[in-house]
N, CA, C and O atoms as a Maestro MAE file, in Angstrom:
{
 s_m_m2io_version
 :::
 2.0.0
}

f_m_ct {
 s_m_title
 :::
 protein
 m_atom[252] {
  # First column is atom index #
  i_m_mmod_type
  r_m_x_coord
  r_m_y_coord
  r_m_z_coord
  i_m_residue_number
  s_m_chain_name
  s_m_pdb_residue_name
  s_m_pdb_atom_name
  i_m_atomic_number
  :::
  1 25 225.272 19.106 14.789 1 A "UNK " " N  " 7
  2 3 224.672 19.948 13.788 1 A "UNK " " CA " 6
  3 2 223.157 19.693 13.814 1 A "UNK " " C  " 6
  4 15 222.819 18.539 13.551 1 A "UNK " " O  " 8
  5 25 222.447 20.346 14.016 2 A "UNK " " N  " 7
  6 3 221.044 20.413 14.259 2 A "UNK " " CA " 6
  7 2 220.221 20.393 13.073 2 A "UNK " " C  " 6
  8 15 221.025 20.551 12.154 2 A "UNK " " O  " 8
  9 25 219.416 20.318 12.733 3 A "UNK " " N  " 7
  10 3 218.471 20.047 11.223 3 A "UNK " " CA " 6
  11 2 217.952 21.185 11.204 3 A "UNK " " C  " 6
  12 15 217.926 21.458 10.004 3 A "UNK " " O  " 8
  13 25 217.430 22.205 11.874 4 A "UNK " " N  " 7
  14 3 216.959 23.437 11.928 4 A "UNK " " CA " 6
  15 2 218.233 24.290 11.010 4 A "UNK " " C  " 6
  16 15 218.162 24.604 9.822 4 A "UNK " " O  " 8
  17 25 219.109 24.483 11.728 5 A "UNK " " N  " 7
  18 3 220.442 24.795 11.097 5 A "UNK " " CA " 6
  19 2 220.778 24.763 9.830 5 A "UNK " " C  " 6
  20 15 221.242 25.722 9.214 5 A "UNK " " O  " 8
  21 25 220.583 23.769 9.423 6 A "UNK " " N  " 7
  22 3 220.653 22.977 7.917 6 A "UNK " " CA " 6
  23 2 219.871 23.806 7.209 6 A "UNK " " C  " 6
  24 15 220.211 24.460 6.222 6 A "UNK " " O  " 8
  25 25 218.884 23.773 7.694 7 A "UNK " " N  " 7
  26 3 217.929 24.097 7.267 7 A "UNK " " CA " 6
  27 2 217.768 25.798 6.483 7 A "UNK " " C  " 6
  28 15 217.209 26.136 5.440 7 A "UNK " " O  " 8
  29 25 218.305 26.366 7.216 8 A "UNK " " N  " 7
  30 3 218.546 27.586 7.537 8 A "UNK " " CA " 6
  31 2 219.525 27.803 6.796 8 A "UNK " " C  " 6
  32 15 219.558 28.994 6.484 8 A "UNK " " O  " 8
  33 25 220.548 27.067 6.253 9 A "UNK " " N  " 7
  34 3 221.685 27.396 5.176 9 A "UNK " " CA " 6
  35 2 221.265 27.073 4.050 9 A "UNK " " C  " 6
  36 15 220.729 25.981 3.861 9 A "UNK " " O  " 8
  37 25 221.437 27.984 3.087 10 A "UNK " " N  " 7
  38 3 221.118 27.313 1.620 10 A "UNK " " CA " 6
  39 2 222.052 26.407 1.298 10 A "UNK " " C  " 6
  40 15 221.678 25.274 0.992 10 A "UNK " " O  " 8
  41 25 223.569 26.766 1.306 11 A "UNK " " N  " 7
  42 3 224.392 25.425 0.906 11 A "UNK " " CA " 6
  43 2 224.045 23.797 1.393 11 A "UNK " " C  " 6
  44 15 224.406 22.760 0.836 11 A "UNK " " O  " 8
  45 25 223.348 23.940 2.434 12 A "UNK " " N  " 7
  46 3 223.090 22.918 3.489 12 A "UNK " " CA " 6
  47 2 221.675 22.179 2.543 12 A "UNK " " C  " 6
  48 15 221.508 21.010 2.196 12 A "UNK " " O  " 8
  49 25 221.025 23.098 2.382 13 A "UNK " " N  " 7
  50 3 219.641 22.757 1.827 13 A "UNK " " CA " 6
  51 2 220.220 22.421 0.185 13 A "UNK " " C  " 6
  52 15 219.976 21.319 -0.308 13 A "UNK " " O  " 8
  53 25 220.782 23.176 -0.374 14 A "UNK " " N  " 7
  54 3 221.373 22.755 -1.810 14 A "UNK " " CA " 6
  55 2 221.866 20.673 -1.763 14 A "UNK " " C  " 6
  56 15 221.489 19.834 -2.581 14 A "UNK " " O  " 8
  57 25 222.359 20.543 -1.088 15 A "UNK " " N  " 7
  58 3 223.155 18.964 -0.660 15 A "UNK " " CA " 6
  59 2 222.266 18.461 -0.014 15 A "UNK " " C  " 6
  60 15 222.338 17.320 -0.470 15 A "UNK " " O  " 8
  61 25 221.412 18.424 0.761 16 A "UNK " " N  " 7
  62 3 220.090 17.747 1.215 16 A "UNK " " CA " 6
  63 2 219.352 17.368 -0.036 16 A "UNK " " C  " 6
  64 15 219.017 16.202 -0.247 16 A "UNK " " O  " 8
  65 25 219.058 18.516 -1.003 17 A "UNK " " N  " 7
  66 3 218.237 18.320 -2.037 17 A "UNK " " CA " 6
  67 2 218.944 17.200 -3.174 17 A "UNK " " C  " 6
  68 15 218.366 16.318 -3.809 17 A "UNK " " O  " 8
  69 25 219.834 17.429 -3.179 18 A "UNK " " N  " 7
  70 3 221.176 16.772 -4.198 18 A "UNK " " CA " 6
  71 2 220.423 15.291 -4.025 18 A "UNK " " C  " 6
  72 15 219.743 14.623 -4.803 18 A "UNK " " O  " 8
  73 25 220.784 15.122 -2.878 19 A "UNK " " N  " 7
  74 3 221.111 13.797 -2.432 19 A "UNK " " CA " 6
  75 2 219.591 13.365 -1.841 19 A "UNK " " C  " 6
  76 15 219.329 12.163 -1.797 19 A "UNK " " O  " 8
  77 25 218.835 14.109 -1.498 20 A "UNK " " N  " 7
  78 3 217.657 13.354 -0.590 20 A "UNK " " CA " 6
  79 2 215.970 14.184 -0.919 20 A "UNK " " C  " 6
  80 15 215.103 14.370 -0.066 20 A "UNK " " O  " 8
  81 25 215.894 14.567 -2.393 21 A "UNK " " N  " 7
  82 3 215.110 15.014 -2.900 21 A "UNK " " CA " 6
  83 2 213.827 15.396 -2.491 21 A "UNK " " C  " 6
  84 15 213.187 14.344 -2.493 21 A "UNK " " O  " 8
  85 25 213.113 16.282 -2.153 22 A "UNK " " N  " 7
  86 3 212.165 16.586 -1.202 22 A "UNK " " CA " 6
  87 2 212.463 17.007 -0.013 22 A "UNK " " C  " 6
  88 15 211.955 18.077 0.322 22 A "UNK " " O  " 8
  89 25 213.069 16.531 0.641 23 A "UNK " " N  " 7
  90 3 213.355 16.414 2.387 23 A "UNK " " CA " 6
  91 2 213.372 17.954 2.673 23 A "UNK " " C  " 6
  92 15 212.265 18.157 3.171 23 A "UNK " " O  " 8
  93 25 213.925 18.934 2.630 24 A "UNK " " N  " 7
  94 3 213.377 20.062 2.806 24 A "UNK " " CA " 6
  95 2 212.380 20.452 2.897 24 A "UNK " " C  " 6
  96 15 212.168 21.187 3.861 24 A "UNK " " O  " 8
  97 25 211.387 20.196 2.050 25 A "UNK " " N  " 7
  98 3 210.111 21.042 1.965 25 A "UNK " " CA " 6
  99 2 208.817 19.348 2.319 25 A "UNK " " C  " 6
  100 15 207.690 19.109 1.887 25 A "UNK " " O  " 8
  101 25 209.467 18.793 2.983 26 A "UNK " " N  " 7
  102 3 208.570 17.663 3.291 26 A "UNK " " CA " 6
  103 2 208.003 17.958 4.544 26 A "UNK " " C  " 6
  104 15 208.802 18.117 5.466 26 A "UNK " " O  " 8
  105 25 206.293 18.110 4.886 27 A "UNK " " N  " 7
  106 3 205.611 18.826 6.240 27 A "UNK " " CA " 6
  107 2 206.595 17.921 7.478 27 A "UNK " " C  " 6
  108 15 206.708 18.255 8.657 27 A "UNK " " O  " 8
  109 25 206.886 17.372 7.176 28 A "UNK " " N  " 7
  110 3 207.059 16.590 8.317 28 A "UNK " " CA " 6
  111 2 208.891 16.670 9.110 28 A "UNK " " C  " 6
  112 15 209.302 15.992 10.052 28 A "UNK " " O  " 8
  113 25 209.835 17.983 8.125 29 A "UNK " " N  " 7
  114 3 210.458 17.964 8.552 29 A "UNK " " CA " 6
  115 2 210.840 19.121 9.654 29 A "UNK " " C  " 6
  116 15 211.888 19.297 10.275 29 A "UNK " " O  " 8
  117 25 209.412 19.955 9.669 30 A "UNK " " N  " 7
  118 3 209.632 20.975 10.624 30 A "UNK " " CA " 6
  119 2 209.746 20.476 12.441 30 A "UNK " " C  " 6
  120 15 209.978 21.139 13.452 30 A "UNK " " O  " 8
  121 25 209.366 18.545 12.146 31 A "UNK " " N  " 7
  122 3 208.908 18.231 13.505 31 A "UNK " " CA " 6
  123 2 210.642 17.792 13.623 31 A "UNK " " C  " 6
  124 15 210.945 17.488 14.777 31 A "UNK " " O  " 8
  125 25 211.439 17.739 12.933 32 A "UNK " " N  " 7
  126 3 213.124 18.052 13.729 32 A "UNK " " CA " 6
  127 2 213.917 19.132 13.434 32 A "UNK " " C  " 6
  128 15 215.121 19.275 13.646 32 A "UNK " " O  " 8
  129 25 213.319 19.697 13.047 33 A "UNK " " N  " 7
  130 3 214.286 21.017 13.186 33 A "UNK " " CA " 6
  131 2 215.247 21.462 14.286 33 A "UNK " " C  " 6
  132 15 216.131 22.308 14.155 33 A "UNK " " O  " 8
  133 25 214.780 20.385 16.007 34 A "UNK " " N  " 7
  134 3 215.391 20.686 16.833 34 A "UNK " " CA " 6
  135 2 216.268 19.713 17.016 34 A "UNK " " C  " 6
  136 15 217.154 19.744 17.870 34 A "UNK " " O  " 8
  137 25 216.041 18.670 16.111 35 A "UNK " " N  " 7
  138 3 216.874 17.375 16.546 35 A "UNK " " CA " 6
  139 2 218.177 17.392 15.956 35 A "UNK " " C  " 6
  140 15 218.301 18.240 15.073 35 A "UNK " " O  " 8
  141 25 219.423 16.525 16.254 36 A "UNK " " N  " 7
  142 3 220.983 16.764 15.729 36 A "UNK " " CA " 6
  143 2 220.605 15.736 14.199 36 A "UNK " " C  " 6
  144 15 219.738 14.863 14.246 36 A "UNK " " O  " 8
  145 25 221.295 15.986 13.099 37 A "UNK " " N  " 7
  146 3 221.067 15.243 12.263 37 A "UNK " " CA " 6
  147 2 221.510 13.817 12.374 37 A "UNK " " C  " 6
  148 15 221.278 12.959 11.523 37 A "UNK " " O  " 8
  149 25 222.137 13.642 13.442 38 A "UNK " " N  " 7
  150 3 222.166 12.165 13.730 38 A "UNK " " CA " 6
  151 2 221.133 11.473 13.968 38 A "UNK " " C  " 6
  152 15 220.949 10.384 13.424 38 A "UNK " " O  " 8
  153 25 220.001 12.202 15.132 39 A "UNK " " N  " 7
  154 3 219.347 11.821 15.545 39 A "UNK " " CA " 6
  155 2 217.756 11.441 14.437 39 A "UNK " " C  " 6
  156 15 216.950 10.516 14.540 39 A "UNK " " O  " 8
  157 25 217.816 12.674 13.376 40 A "UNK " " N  " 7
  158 3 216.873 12.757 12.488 40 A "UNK " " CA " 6
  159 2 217.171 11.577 11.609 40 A "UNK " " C  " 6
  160 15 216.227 10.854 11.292 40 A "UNK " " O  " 8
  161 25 218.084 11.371 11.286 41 A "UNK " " N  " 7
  162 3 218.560 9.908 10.368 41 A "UNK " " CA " 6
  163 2 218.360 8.597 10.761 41 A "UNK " " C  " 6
  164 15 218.252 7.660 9.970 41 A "UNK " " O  " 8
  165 25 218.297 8.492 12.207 42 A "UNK " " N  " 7
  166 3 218.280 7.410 13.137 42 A "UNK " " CA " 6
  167 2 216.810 7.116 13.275 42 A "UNK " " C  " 6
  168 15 216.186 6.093 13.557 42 A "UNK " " O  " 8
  169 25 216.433 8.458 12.957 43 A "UNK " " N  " 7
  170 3 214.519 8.257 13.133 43 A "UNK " " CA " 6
  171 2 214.055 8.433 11.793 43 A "UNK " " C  " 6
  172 15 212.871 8.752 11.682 43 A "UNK " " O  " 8
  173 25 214.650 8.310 10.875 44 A "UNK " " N  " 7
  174 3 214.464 7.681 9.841 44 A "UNK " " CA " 6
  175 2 214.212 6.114 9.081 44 A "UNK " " C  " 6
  176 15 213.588 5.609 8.148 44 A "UNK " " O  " 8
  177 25 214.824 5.880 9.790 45 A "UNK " " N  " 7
  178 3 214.864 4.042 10.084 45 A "UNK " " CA " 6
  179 2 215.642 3.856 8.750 45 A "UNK " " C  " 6
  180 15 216.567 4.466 8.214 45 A "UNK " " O  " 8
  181 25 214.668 2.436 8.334 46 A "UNK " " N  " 7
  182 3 215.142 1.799 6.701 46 A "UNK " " CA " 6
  183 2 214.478 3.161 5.639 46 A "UNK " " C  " 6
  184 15 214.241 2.963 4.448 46 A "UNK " " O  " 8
  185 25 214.297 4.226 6.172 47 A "UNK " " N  " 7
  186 3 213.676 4.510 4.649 47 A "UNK " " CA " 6
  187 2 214.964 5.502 4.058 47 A "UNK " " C  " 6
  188 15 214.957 6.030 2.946 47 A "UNK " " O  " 8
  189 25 216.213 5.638 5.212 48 A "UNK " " N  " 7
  190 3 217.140 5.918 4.180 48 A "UNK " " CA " 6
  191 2 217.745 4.971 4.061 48 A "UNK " " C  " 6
  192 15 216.907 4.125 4.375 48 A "UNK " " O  " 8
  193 25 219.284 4.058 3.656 49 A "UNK " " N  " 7
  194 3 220.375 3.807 3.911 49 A "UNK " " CA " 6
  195 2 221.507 3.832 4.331 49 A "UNK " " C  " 6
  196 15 221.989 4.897 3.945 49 A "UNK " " O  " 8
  197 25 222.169 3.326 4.856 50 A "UNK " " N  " 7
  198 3 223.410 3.440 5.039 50 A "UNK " " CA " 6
  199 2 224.393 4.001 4.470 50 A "UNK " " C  " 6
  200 15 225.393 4.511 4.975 50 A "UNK " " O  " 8
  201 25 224.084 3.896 3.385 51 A "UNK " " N  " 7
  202 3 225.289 5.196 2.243 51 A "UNK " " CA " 6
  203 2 224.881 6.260 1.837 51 A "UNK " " C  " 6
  204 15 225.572 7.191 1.424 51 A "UNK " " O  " 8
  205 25 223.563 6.205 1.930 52 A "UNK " " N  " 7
  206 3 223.018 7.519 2.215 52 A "UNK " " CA " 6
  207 2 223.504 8.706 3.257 52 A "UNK " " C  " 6
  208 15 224.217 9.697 3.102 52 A "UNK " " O  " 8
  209 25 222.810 8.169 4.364 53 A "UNK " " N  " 7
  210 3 223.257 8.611 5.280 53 A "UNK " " CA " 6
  211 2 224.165 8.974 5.933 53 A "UNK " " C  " 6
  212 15 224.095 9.864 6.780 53 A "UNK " " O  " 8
  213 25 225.412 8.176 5.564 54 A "UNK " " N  " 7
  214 3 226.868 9.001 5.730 54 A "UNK " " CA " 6
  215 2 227.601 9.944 4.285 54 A "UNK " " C  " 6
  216 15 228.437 10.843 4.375 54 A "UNK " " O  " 8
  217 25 227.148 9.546 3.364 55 A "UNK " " N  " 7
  218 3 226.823 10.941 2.235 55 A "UNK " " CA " 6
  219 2 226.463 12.300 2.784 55 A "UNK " " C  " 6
  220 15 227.235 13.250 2.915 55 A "UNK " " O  " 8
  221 25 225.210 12.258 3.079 56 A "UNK " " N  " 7
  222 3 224.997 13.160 3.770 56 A "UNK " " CA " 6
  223 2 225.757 13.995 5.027 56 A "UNK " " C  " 6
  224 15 226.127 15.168 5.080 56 A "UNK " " O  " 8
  225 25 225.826 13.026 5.903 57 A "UNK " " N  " 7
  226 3 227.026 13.474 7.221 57 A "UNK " " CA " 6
  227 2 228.399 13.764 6.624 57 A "UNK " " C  " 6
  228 15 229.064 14.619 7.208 57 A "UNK " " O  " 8
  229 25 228.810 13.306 5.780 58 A "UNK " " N  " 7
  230 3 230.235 13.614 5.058 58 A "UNK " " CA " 6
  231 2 230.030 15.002 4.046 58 A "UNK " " C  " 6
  232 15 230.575 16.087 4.246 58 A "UNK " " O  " 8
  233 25 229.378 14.769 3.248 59 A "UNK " " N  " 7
  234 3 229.172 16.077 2.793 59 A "UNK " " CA " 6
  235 2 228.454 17.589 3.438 59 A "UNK " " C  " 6
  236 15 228.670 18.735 3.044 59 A "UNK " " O  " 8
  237 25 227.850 17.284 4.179 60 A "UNK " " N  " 7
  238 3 227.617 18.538 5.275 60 A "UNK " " CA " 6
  239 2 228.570 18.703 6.052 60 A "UNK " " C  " 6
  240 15 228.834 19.888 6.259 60 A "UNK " " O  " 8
  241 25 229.135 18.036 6.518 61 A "UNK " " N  " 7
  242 3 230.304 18.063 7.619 61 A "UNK " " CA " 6
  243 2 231.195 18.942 7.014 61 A "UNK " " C  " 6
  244 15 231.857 19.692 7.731 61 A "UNK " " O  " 8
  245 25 231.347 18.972 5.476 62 A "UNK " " N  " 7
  246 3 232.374 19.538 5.297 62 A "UNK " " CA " 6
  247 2 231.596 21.322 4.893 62 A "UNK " " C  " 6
  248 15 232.365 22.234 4.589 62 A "UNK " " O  " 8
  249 25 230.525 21.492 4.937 63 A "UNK " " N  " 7
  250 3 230.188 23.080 4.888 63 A "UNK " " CA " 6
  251 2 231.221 23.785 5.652 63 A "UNK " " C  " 6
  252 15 231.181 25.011 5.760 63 A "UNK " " O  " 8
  :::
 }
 m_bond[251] {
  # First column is bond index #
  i_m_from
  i_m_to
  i_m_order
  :::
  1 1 2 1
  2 2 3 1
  3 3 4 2
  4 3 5 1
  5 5 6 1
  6 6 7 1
  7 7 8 2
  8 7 9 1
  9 9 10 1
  10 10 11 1
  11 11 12 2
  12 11 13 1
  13 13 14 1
  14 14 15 1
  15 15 16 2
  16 15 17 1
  17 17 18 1
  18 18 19 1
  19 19 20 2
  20 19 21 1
  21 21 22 1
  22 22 23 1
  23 23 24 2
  24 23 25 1
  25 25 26 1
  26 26 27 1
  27 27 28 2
  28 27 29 1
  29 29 30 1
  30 30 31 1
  31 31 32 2
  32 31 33 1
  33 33 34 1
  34 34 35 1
  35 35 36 2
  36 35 37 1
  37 37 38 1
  38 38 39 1
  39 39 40 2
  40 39 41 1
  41 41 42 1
  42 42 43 1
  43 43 44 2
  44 43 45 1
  45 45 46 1
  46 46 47 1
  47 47 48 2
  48 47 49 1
  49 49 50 1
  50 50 51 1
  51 51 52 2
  52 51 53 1
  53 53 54 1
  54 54 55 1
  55 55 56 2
  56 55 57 1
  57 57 58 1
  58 58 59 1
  59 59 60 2
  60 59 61 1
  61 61 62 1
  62 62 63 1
  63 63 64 2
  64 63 65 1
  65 65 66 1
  66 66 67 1
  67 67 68 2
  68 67 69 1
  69 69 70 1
  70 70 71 1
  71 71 72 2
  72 71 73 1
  73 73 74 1
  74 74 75 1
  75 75 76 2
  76 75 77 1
  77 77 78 1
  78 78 79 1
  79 79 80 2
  80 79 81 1
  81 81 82 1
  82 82 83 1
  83 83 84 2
  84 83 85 1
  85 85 86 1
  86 86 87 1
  87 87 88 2
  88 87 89 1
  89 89 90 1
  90 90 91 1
  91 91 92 2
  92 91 93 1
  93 93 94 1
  94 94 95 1
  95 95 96 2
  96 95 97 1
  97 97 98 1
  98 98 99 1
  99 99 100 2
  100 99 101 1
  101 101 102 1
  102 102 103 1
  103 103 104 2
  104 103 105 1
  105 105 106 1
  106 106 107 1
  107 107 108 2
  108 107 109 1
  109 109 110 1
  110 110 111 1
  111 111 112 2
  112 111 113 1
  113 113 114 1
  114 114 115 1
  115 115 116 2
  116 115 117 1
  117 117 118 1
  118 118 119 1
  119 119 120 2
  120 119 121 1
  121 121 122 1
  122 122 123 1
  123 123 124 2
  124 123 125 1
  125 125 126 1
  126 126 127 1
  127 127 128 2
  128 127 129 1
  129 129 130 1
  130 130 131 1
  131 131 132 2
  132 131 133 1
  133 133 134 1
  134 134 135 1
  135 135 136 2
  136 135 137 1
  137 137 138 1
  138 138 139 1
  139 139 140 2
  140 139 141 1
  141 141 142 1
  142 142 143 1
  143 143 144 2
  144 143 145 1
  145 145 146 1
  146 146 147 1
  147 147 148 2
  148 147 149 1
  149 149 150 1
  150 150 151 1
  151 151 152 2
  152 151 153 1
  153 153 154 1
  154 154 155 1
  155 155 156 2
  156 155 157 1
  157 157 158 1
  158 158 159 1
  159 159 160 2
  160 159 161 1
  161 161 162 1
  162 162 163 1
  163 163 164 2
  164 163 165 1
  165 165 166 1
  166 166 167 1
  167 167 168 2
  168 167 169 1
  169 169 170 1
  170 170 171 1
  171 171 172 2
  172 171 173 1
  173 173 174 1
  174 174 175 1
  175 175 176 2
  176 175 177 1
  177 177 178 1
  178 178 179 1
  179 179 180 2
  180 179 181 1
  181 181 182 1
  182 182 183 1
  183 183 184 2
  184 183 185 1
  185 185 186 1
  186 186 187 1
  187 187 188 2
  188 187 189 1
  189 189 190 1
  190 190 191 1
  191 191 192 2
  192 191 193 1
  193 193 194 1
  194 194 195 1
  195 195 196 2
  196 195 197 1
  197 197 198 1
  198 198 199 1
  199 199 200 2
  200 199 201 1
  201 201 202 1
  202 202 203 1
  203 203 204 2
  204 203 205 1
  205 205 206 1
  206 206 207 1
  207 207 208 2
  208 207 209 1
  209 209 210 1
  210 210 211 1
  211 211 212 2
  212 211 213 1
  213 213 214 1
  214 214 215 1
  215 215 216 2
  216 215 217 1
  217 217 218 1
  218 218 219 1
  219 219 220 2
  220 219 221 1
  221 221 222 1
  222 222 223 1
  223 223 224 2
  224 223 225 1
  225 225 226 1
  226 226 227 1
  227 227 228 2
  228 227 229 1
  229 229 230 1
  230 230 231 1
  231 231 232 2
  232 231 233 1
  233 233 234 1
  234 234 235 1
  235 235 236 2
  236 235 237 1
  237 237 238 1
  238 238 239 1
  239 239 240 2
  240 239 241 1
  241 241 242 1
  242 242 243 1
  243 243 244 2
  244 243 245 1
  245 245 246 1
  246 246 247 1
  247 247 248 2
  248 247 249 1
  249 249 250 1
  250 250 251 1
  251 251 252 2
  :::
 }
}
């Protein structure tokens, strides 16, 4: 699932926002729009978490 994608769905963007406040409309997320959201999370480092981050993958997964 690509972050562009996400991006591009409102339900997708609704649960991003839920859970990870800003991240949509943050300049800096147009630079993955091409990347898989695995990969965008991974290049995230420590500034998400671990339960974060599969929050996220679990609840998008299920769009």
């Amino acid at each position: 699932m690509k972050v562009g994608t996400l991006l591009d769905d409102s339900d997708a963007v609704a649960i991003l926002e839920r859970i990870a406040p800003g991240v949509s409309s943050n300049p800096m997320i147009s630079l993955a729009r091409g990347m898989s959201l695995d990969a965008a999370l991974g290049a995230a480092g420590g500034r998400v978490d671990d339960a974060t981050k599969q929050r996220l993958r679990d609840e998008l997964s299920a769009l």
